[in-house]
Each structure stands twice: as C-alpha cells, then as structure tokens.
N, C-alpha and C positions, 0 to 999 in steps of 0.2 A: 189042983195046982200042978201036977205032973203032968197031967195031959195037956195043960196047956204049955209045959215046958217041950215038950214031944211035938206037937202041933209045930210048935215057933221053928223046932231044926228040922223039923221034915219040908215048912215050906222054904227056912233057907236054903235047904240041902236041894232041892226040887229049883231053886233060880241059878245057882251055881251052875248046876248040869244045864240046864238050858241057855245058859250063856256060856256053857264052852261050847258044846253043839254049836251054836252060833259062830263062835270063832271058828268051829273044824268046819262046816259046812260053808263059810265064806273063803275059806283057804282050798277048800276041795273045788270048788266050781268056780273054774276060770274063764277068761273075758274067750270070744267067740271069735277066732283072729282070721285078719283079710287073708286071703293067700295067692288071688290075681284077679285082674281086673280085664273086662272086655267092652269094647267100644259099640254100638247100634247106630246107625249102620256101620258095617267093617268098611263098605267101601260105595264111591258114590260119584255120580256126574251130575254135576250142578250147573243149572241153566247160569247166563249173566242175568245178576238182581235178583235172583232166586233166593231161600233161604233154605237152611237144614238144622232141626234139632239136633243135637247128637245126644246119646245118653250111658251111662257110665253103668255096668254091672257088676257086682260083685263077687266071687266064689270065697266060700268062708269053710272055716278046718274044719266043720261039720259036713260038710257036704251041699248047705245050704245055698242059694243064689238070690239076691236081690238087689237092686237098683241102689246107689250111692247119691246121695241128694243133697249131703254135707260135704265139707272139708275139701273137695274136687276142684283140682286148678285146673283148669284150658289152656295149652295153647297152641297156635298153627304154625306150622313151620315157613308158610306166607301169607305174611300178616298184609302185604299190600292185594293180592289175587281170592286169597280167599282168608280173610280176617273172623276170628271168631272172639265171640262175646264171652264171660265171667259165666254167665249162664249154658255157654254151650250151644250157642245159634250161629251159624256158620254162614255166611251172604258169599255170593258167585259175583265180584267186582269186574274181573278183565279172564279173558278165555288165557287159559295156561297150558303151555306146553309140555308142564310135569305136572303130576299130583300131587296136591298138598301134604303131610300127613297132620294130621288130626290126634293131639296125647292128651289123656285126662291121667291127670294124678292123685294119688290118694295113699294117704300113710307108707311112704315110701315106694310105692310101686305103682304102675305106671301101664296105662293098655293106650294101644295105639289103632286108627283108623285113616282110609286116604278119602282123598275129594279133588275130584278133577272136572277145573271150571270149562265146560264146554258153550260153544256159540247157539246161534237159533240158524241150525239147517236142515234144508227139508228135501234139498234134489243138490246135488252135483253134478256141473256141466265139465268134461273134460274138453281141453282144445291142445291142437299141437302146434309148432311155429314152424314144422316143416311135414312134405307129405311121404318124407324118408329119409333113414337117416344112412349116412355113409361113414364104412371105416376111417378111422385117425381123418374125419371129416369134423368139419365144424358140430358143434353139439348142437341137440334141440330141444328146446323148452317145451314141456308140459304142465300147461296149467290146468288145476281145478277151482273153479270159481263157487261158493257157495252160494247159497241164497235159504231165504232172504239173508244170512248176516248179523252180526261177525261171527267167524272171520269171513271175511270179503275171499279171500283165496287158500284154501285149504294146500298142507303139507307137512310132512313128517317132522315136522319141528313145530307144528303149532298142534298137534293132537290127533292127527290123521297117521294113517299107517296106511304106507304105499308095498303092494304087494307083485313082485314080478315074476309071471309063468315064463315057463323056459330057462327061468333064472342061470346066468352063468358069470364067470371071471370078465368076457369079452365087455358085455353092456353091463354099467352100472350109472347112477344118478345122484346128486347131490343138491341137497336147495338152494335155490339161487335166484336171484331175480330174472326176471327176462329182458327184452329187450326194451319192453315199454314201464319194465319198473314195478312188475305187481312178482311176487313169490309163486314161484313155479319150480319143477323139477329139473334138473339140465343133467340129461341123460349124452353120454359117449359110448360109440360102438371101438371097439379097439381093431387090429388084424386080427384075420386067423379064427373069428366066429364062423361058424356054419347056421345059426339058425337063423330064419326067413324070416322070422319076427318075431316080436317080445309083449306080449300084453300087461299093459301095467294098469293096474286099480287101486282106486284110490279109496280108501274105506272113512267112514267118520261118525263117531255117535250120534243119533239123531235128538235132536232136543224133544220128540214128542215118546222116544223112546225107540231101541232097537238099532239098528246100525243104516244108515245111507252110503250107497257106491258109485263109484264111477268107475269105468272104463275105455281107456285109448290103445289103440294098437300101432306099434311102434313097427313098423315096413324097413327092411334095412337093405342099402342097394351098395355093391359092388363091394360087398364083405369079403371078398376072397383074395 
C-alpha cells in the first residue's frame, strides 16, 4: 500500500518537472529573426519582351541565409517599363532611360535591386550633319542610329553613354533632334578652343551581351 502511495507522487512529482522544463525550454528558445533581405539579381539589363525572375534572400540572427518564399511583396518603381508580377517576374515592356528598381519586402524590411529595359542592338552607325564644326558656328548633329532596334537612334537620354576625348568647357552637346527629326547629339564649339578635334563615342549595352560602340570625329574649323 505504501509503495503504491510512493509510486503515485514520484510519477506526479516526475510530470510537474517535465512540464516546467517545457515551459522553461519554450521561453529559452526564441523565434530565428529576419535581420536583411537581398535581392538576385542585384542588378540587370533586360531585353524588350524579355522576362526576369527575381528572388528574395534572407540573413537571420543566427547567421543563417536562405530564400523567402512567403509573405514577400513586389514591387517596381515602373510599373509601365518594367512591371513585375506577385510572384517576382519582371517583363522588359519599352527601352528605358533609367533603371527600374526592383523592392521585395518582408516583415518590415525591404532589399532592393535595378533593371534596365534595354533595345535589341547589335552594331552602331554613327553620322554627322556636317564635315566640321566652327566656333559660335551653327551647331552639328550627331546621330547614332541603331540596328536592328529599338531604339531606332541611340542617345544619352535613352540608355546610351556618350563619351568625349579631349573633353573640355569649349565643345559640349546636348540631345536634340536634328534636322530631319530623328534624336541625335547637337554638339557647339564655343571661342577660344584650341583642340583640332573632339572624338565622341557613343557606347550601348548589347542585347546579346557586353557593350556595342560607336565612333565620330568631330574636325573643328576656324576655332581661334
């Protein structure tokens, strides 16, 4: 009869402790917390009609990293150029002359990446609308015409980067149409230049990858 009185509080005495344990050990081991998020790709050139997954990574207070697959909101800062999906699929609508950026969020914090809608070019033609250009002279258009397209005519306002040797204060250029209405560069020689001429290249990401160039050399007469 004893023994089985002894029995009965050793296994009650035996569930107590294991249900506090349980309480201590659920209050000792806390949840595994976000602490930043990072975007794949960080940064991107997107053909037109093209698409792009993006995907969302995690770093957690352990030190851990892995992929967020829940609770991740999308979205693009142009929703008409480059619009992305709930799911994180980014489409190239129209060639943009800024990059998008790209923000996935997640329990308060937020990783960001860019996307810049580029055309389908494979060669740049440069041309000029004169075969020299003169001080406080009429200005001269250079165009870069792409191909095959779009854009139809590359220029530092549609995602090209025009780069000028010699560079100085006298010659400088701004986009502009030309005379027959397509977007070209309209460069002015000012007084008081001394260089013989100004090589301008016109550079553009290549849709098959790597960068496409062009080159015109700008001849300047009666600078002095």
């Amino acid at each position: 009869m004893l023994t089985g009185r002894r029995l009965a509080l050793t296994l009650a005495f035996t569930v107590l402790v294991a249900l506090a344990f349980g309480v201590s050990c659920h209050g000792f081991f806390t949840a595994n917390v976000l602490e930043s998020i990072a975007i794949q790709p960080p940064s991107l050139d997107l053909g037109v009609d093209a698409t792009q997954q993006f995907t969302a990574w995690g770093t957690y207070q352990d030190g851990t990293r892995s992929q967020i697959t829940s609770g991740l909101v999308w979205t693009s800062s142009d929703t008409v150029d480059a619009p992305i999906t709930a799911a994180g699929l980014v489409t190239g609508v129209n060639v943009t002359s800024a990059a998008a950026t790209i923000t996935g969020a997640a329990q308060g914090l937020s990783g960001t990446a860019t996307v810049s809608v580029i055309g389908d070019v494979i060669t740049i033609t440069g041309t000029q609308s004169a075969s020299s250009i003169t001080a406080s002279g009429s200005p001269v258009y250079f165009t870069f015409a792409g191909s095959p397209g779009p854009p139809d005519f590359i220029t530092a306002d549609n995602g090209g980067t025009l780069t000028i040797t010699t560079a100085d204060s006298y010659f400088s250029c701004t986009v502009a149409n030309n005379p027959a209405g397509n977007p070209a560069e309209e460069c002015l020689l000012s007084q008081g230049g001394q260089a013989a001429s100004y090589m301008l290249q016109m550079s553009y990401p290549s849709s098959s990858g790597g960068t496409v160039t062009s080159n015109v050399l700008a001849v300047t007469a009666n600078n002095n």
